[in-house]
C-alpha positions as CSV (number, residue, x, y, z in Angstrom):
1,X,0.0,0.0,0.0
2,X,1.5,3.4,-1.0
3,X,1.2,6.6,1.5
4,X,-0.8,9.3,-0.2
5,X,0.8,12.7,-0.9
6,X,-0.8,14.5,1.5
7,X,-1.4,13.9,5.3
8,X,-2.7,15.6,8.3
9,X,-0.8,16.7,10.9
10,X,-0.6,13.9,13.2
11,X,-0.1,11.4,10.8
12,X,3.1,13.5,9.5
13,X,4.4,13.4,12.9
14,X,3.8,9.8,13.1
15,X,6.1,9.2,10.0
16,X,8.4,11.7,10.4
17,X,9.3,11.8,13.8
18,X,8.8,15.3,14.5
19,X,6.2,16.6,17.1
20,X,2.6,17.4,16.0
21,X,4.4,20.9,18.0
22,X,7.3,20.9,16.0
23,X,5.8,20.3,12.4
24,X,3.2,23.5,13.5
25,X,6.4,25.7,14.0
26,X,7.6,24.9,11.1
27,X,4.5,25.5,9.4
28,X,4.2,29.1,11.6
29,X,7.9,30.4,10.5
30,X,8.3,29.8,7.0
31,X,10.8,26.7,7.6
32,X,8.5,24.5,5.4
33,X,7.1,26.4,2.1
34,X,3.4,26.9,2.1
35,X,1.9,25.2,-1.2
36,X,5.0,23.0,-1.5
37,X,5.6,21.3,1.7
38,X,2.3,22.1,3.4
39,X,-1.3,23.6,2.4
40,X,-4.5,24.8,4.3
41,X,-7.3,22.0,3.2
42,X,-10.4,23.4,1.7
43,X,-11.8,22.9,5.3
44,X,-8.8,25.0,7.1
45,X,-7.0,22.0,7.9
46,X,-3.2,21.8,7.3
47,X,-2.0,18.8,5.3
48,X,1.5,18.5,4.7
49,X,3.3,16.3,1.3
50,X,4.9,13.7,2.4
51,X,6.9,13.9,-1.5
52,X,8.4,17.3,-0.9
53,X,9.1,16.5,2.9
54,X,11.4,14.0,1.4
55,X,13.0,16.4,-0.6
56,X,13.7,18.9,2.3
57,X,15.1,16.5,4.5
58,X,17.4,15.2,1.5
59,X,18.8,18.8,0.9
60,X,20.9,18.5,4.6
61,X,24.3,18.4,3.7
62,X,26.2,15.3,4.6
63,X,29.4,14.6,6.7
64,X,31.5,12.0,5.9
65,X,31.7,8.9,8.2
């Protein structure tokens, strides 16, 4: 079973690891882009995509071991 695109918050948490707290701050101060990595819902609801959450947390720099 594939995960859709978009999730509500507490599922996003539950996949990413991040607090339901911690996802809304990044939501509140521009951290995540609004209409890429997260969107208000038609009923004001904020989903975020699980697709481009990939992407941000791919675009860390990496040490070496």
């Amino acid at each position: 079973m594939s995960l859709p695109r978009w999730v509500m918050i507490n599922r996003a948490s539950e996949l990413t690891g991040y607090s339901e707290d911690a996802i809304r701050h990044k939501v509140k101060n521009g951290t995540w882009a609004q209409g890429r990595i997260w969107r208000k819902t038609p009923d004001g609801r904020i989903a975020i995509n699980m697709t481009e959450y990939d992407k941000w947390a791919e675009s860390a720099p990496q040490e070496a071991a």
